[in-house]
N, C-alpha and C positions, 0 to 999 in steps of 0.2 A: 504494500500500500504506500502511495506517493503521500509522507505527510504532509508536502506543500499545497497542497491541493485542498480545501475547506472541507471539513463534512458535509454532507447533505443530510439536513435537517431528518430526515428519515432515521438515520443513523445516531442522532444527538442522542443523550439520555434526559429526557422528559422527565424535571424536577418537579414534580407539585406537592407545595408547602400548604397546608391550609394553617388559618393564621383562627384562635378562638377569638371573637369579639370581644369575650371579658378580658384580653391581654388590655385593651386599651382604656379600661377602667369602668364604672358603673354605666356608662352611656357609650360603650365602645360599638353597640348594634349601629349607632348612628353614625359611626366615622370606619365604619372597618371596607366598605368598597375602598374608599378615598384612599385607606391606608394602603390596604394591598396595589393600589396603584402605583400608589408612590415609593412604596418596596420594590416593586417590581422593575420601575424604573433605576433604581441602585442596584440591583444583584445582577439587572440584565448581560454586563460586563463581567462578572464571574467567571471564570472557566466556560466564556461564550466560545469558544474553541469545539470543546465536547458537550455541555451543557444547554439546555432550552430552559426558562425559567419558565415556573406558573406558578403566581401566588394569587390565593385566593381565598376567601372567606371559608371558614370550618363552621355552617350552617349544620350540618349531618354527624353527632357527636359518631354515627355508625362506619363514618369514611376514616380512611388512617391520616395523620396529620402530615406525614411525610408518603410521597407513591413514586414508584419509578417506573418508566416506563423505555422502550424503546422499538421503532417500527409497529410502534402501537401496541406493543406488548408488554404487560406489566412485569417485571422482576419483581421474585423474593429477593429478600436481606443478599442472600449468598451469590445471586445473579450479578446483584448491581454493586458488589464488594470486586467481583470479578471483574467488572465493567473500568471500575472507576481506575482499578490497580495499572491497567493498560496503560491510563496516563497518571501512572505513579503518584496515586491517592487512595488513601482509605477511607473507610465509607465513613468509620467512627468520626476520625479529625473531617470529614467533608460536611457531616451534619453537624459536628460541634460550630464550626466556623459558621456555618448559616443561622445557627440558633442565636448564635452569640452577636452575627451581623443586625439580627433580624432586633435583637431588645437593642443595641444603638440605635436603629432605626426609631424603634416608639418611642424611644427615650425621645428623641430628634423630632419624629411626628408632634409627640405633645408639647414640646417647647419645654422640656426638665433639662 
């Protein structure tokens, strides 16, 4: 595989983050599109190489907060740990850094 050549998007690994409303405080129902937007706009640059961002509101406590996917196909844990290693990442440090991105972000959204 030529790595100069971009992926095509088919190939990315399809991150979706859903984000709970209560992270943003008693009235986060009211601000959690806006937020996941403007999350979305920050992370978009993340390992956009290999990575597709989607962050989005966690409406359905029965959806998982983090999913992976690729070619439209969802991975388990051990899939997307195999995925990520490819371009010399682990999945543990790849979620921690998102989670950890993602409360600078609220922090930054609510003006704290």
């Amino acid at each position: 595989m030529n790595v100069d050549l971009p992926l095509p998007l088919y190939k990315k690994l399809t991150v979706t983050f859903r984000v709970e409303p209560g992270c943003l405080g008693p009235d986060g129902i009211d601000h959690i599109e806006k937020f996941c937007k403007f999350a979305k706009q920050d992370v978009a640059t993340l390992d956009s190489d290999f990575v597709r961002w989607v962050i989005t509101p966690r409406f359905d406590k029965s959806l998982l907060e983090t999913e992976y996917k690729t070619n439209n196909k969802r991975l388990d844990h051990d899939k997307a740990q195999k995925y990520l290693r490819v371009f010399g990442k682990e999945l543990d440090d790849f979620e921690e850094h998102l989670q950890d991105r993602l409360a600078e972000l609220i922090d930054e959204f609510l003006g704290r």
